[in-house]
C-alpha positions in Angstrom: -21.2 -105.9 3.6 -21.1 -103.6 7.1 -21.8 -105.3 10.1 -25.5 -103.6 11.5 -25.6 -102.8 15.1 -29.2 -102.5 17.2 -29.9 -99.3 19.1 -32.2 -98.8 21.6 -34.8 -97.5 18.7 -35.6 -101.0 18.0 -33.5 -100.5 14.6 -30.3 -101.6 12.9 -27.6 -99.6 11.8 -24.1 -99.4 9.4 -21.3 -99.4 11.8 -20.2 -96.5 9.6 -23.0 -94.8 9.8 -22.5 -94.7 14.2 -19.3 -93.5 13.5 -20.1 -90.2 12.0 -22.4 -89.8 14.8 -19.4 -88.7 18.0 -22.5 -88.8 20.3 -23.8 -92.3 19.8 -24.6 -94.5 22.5 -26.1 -91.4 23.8 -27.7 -89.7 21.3 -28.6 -92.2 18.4 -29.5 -90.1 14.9 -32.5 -91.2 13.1 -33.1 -90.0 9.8 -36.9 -90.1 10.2 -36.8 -87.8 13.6 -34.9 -85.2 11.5 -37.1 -82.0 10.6 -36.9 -79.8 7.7 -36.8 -76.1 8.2 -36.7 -75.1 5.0 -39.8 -72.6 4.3 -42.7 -72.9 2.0 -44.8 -70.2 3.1 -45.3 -68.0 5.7 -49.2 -66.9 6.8 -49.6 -63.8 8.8 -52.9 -62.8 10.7 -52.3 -59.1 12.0 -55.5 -59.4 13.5 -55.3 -62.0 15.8 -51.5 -61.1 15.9 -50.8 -65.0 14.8 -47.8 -66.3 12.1 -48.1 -69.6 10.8 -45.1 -70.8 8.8 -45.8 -74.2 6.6 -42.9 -76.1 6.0 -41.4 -78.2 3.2 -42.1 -81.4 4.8 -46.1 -80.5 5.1 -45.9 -79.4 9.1 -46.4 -76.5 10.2 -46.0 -74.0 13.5 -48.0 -71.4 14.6 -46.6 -68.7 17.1 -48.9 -66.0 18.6 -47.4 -62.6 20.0 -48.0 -62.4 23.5 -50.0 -58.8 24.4 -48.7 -58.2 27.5 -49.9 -54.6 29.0 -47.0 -54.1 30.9 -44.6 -54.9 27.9 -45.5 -52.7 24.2 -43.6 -55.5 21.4 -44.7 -54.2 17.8 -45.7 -57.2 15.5 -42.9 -58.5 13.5 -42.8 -61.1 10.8 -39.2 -61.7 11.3 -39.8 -62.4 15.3 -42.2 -64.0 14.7 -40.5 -66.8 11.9 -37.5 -67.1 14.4 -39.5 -68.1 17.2 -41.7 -70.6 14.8 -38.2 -72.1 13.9 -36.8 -72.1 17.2 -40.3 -73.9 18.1 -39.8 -76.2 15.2 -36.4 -77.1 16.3 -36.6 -77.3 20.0 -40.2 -78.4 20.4 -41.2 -75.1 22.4 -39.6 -71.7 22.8 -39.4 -72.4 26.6 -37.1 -74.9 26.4 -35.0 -72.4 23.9 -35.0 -69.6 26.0 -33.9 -72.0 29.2 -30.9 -73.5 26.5 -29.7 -69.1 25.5 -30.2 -69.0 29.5 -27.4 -72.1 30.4 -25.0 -71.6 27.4 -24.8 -67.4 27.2 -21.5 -66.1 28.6 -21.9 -62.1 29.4 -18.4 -61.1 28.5 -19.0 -57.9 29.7 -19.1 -59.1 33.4 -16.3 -59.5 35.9 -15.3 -62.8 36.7 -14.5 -63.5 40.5 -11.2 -64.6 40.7 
């Protein structure tokens, strides 16, 4: 039998099971805080511009296309299910866009030297 180890969850936990984990005593997996992403079925309202996809697990995300008069963006199913799972996964598309905003490198710039 494994020795069980409590994290700050209030849970206990295989020793082997924090090992596979390289960012443990900061970032503790649970299983249960673990989302599916795998689709069940995707609702489209062209109407009210609105895509709602239902997931496996029961959830689901709505996303709305912003009109903006300034900006013309056509409606898109395929936008529209990437920003529902980057919703899904990030909690909000605002925190996503500020993570693509801190970890994109533009190649194509010149680097001060």
């Amino acid at each position: 039998m494994s020795e069980k180890i409590f994290i700050p969850e209030g849970k206990t936990r295989d020793i082997e099971e924090i090992i596979k984990n390289p960012f443990f005593p900061f970032i503790p997996v649970v299983e249960s805080q673990k989302k599916s992403v795998d689709i069940r079925q995707i609702y489209v309202n062209r109407k009210k511009l609105t895509t709602t996809v239902l997931w496996a697990d029961g959830d689901h995300t709505t996303v709305k296309l912003n009109q903006d008069p300034k900006e013309y963006k056509p409606f898109d199913v395929y936008y529209a299910v990437c920003a529902a799972l980057a919703k899904r996964v990030y909690g909000s598309n605002t925190k996503f866009k500020k993570i693509i905003e801190e970890k994109t490198i533009d190649q194509g710039k010149k680097r001060n030297k």
